[in-house]
Steps between C-alpha positions, in 0.01 A plus 500: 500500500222327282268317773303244399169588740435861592169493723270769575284508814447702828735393765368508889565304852328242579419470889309140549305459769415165602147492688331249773231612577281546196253293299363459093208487374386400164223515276391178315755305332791709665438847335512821635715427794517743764737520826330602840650582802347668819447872489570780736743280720824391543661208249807310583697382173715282436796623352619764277786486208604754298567448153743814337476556156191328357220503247409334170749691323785421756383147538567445112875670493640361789366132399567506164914671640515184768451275155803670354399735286558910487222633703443886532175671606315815413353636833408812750625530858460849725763586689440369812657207719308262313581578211874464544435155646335357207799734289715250672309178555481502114872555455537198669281269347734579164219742322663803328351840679593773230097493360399600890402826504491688880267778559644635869116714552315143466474192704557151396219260480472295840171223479402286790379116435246315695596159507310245588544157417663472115321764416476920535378825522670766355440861644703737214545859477722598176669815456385709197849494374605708116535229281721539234696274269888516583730517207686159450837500444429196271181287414434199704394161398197474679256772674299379812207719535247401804278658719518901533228763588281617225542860478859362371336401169695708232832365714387153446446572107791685450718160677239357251613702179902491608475117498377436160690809368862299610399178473465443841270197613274546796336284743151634673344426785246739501374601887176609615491906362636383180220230432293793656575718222359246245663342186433836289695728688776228520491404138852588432657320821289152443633559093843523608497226760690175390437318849165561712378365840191489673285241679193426388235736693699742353498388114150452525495877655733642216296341238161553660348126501418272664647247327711226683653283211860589621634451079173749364644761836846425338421560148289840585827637706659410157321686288511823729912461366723330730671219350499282784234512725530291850187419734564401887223287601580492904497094579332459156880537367612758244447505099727665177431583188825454324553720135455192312087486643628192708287534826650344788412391893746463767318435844589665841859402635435327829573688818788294650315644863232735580548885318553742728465796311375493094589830490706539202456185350307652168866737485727141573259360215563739206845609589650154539349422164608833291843401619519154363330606202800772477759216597371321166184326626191370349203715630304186673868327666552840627186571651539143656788665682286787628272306659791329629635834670143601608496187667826595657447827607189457685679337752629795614300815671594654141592383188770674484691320795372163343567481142789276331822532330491347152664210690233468727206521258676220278547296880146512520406433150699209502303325812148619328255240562382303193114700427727844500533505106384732193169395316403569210155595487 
């Protein structure tokens, strides 16, 4: 089978726990945010929910497979219960398993999320998993590349190498490590990458400035080689740089009720958009429908139990209110 999105990412479980009794505290103008709770005691929480299955990588397949489209995933479980339970969740959310590779001496990844409010903690662990590039049986249309550790750095340029040696296109959505490793040692993944996301700390990170004209961030992604860059601005809206030089603004989708998890919503974001890109698409109408989905799927604990069918995104984009529209900047 030709799919049209293969995506590459760690896969873990997600356990969210919702706190109550905790507190934040900022620095000026909101920055540097920290969560305290009381030490050396005993905390009551709120809840706890599980989330099988998870992770940027996962996010992407199994939105971009509830829009329609072919979805498999390139991932690394161990061979314990877990493992088999995200083996199966996936199954079930339609996303083709024969990439997954088990390794029965290794556990799979298991995180635990602080939640508090909209927002979160995350407390990871990642297995140091072999990475290796599995042999397709044929090229797909599009690659999704996102976040993965960075002693995987000749995987990621050999996914890298494979895409523009078939033709393949390739979204990324580069995650901490990878910015980590710096624009150098990822020359050949930003040079093969037709669709990029980041927000805006991060492009000014990547780039190392500290510029904050959103179209000079856009047009310095650019010229690091991915054809169209996007910039996620939180409620400052989102901006695209179509291949034509046409730089666009879309603002922020309104929450139809308070978020109660944004976890996810940077995965909803680019994966919604790749898809209606790959459906036929202009770049900036597509990413309207990713912000769309984000919008959606932070109405759930997870984005994955939140996002839309293509049906429901076009539901929703048909009531947008008036001010949610593409400008040209």
């Amino acid at each position: 089978m030709k799919y049209d999105m293969i995506s590459f990412g760690d896969i873990t479980t997600d356990a969210f726990i919702r706190l109550k009794d905790a507190h934040v505290t900022c620095k000026i103008n909101n920055e540097d945010c920290e969560i305290c709770m009381k030490f050396g005691t005993k905390l009551p929480f709120e809840s706890v929910t599980e989330v099988l299955a998870v992770g940027n990588g996962p996010n992407a397949a199994v939105c971009a497979a509830r829009l329609g489209l072919q979805s498999a995933l390139v991932a690394h479980i161990g061979g314990d219960q877990n493992g088999a339970a995200c083996l199966q969740a996936l199954t079930e959310r339609g996303i083709a398993t024969e990439y997954i590779e088990k390794h029965p001496e290794m556990r799979t990844n298991y995180h635990y999320i602080l939640q508090f409010g909209a927002e979160r903690t995350i407390l990871i662990k990642h297995e140091m998993y072999p990475y290796k590039l599995p042999t397709f049986a044929e090229a797909p249309t599009w690659f999704y590349v996102t976040s993965l550790p960075e002693e995987s750095l000749e995987y990621q340029l050999d996914i890298a190498r494979y895409a523009a040696q078939n033709g393949v296109k390739l979204v990324f959505q580069p995650g901490t490590f990878q910015m980590k490793l710096g624009t150098e040692k990822m020359k050949e993944m930003y040079q093969a990458t037709t669709l990029f996301f980041c927000n805006k700390e991060e492009s000014q990170l990547i780039l190392g400035t500290q510029e904050t004209d959103v179209k000079v961030l856009l047009n310095g992604v650019k010229a690091l080689g991915p054809k169209i860059p996007v910039i996620t601005d939180g409620r400052n809206g989102s901006y695209i740089l179509e291949e034509d030089g046409t730089a666009y603004h879309i603002p922020m989708y309104p929450d139809p009720a308070p978020p109660v998890s944004r976890t996810g919503a940077g995965d909803a974001t680019a994966a919604t958009t790749v898809s209606y890109i790959i459906k036929g698409m202009a770049p900036k109408d597509a990413l309207m429908r990713g912000l769309i989905n984000a919008a959606a799927g932070v109405q759930a604990v997870h984005v994955q139990l939140g996002t839309l069918t293509d049906a429901g995104v076009e539901e929703w984009y048909g009531k947008r209110p008036a001010e949610f529209v593409a400008t040209a900047l």
